[in-house]
TORKOL-4160 file (C-alpha; in steps of 0.2 Angstrom, whole numbers, padded with zeros to 4 digits, m for minus):
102
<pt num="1" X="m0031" Y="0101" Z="0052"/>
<pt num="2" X="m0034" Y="0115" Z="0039"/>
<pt num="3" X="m0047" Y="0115" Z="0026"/>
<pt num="4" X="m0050" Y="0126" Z="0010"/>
<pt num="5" X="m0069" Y="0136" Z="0013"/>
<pt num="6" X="m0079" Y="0145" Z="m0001"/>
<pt num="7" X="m0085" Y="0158" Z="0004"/>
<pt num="8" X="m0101" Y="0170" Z="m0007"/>
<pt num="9" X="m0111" Y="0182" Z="m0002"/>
<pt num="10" X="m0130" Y="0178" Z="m0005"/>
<pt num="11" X="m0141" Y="0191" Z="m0008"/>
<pt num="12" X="m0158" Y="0182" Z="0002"/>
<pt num="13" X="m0147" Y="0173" Z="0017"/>
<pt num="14" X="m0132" Y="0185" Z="0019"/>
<pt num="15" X="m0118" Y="0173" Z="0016"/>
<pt num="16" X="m0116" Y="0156" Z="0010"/>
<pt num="17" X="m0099" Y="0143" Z="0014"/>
<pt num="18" X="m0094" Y="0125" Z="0007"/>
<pt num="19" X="m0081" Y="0117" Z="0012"/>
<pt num="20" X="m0071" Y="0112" Z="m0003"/>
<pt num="21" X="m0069" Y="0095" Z="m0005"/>
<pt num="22" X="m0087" Y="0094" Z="0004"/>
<pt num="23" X="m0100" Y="0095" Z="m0007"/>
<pt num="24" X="m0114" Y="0093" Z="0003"/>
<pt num="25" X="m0106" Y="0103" Z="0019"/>
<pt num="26" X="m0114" Y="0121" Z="0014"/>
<pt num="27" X="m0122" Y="0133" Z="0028"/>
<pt num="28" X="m0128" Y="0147" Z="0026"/>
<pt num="29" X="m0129" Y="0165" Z="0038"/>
<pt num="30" X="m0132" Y="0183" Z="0041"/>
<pt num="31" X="m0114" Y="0189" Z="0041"/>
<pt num="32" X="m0097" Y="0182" Z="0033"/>
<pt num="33" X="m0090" Y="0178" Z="0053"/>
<pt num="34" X="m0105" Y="0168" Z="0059"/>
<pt num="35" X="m0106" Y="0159" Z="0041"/>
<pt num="36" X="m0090" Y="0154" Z="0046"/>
<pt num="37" X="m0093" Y="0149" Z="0063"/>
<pt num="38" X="m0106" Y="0139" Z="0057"/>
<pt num="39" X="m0096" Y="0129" Z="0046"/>
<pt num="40" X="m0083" Y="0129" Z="0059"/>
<pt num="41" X="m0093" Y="0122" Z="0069"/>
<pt num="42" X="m0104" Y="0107" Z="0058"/>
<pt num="43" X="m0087" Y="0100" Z="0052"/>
<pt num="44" X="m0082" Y="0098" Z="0070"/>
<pt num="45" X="m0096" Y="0088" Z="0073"/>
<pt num="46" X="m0096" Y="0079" Z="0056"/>
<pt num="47" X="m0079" Y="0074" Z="0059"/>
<pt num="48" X="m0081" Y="0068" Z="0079"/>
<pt num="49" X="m0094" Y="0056" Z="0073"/>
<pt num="50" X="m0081" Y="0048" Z="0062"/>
<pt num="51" X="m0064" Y="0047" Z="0057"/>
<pt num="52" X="m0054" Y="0049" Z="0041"/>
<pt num="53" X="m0044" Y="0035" Z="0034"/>
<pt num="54" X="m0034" Y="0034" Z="0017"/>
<pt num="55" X="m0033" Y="0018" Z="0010"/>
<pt num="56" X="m0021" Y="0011" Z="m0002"/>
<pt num="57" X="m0029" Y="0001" Z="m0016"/>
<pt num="58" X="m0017" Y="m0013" Z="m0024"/>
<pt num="59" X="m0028" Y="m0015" Z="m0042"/>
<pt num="60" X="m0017" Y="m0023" Z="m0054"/>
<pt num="61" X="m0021" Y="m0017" Z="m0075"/>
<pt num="62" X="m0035" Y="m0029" Z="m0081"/>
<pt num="63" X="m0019" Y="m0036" Z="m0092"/>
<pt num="64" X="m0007" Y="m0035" Z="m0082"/>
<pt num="65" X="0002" Y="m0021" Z="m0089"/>
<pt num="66" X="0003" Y="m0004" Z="m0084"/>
<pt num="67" X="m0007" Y="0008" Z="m0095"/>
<pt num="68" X="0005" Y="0021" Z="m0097"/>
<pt num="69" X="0020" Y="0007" Z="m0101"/>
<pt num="70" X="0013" Y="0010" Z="m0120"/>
<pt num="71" X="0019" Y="0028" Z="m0119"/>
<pt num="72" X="0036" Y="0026" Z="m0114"/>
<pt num="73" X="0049" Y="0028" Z="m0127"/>
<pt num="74" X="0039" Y="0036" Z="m0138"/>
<pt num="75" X="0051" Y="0051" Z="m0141"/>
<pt num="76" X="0065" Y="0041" Z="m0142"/>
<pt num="77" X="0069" Y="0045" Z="m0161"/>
<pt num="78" X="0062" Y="0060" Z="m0164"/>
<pt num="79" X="0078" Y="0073" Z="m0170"/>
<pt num="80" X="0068" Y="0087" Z="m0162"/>
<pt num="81" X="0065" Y="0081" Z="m0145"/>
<pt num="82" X="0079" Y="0087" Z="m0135"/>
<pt num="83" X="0076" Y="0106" Z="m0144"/>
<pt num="84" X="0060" Y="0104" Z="m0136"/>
<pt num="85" X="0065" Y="0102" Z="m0118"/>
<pt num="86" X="0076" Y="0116" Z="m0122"/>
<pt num="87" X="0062" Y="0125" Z="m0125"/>
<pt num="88" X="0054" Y="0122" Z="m0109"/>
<pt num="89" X="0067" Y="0126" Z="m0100"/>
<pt num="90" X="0068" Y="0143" Z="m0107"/>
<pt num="91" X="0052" Y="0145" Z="m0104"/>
<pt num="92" X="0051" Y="0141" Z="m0087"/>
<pt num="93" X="0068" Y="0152" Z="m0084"/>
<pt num="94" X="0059" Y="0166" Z="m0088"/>
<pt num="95" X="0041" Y="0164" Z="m0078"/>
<pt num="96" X="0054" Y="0161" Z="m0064"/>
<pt num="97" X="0065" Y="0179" Z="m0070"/>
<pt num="98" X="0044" Y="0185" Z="m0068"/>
<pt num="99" X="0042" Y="0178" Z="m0055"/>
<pt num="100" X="0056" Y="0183" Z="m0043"/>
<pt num="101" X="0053" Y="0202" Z="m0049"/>
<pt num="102" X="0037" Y="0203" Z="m0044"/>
């Protein structure tokens, strides 16, 4: 498992790290590699106390109807549409061009 960690440096306990994600998961310490020990450490022994589930919520709309059904179509008859995906597309050709340069 691999989780995303903030670390700051704090100028009265040395370090500070939060696990993203985590809120409330926050420890503090002198240097950079024992804050992360630490945190290393309390989120081993937060998650062997419990376990993570997803779960998958089947809500229905409160009418029945998808919310975002009232957005389909809506470019349907607009003459400047398709020059507008064109647009995109050359856009994103070139952040690619920039991007394969770098």
């Amino acid at each position: 498992m691999t989780v995303n960690v903030l670390v700051q440096t704090s100028p009265e306990k040395g370090y500070a790290a939060t696990v993203l994600g985590w809120p409330d998961l926050v420890v503090t310490a002198p240097t950079k590699e024992e804050t992360l020990e630490k945190i290393k450490a309390e989120l081993t022994h937060r998650l062997a106390q419990g376990e993570i589930i997803s779960l998958d919520l089947d809500i229905e709309p409160k009418n029945g109807e998808d919310p975002w059904m009232k957005f389909a179509g809506m470019w349907e008859n607009d003459p400047t549409f398709d020059d507008f995906l064109a647009e995109i597309k050359t856009y994103r050709e070139e952040l690619d061009k920039e991007l394969n340069a770098a």
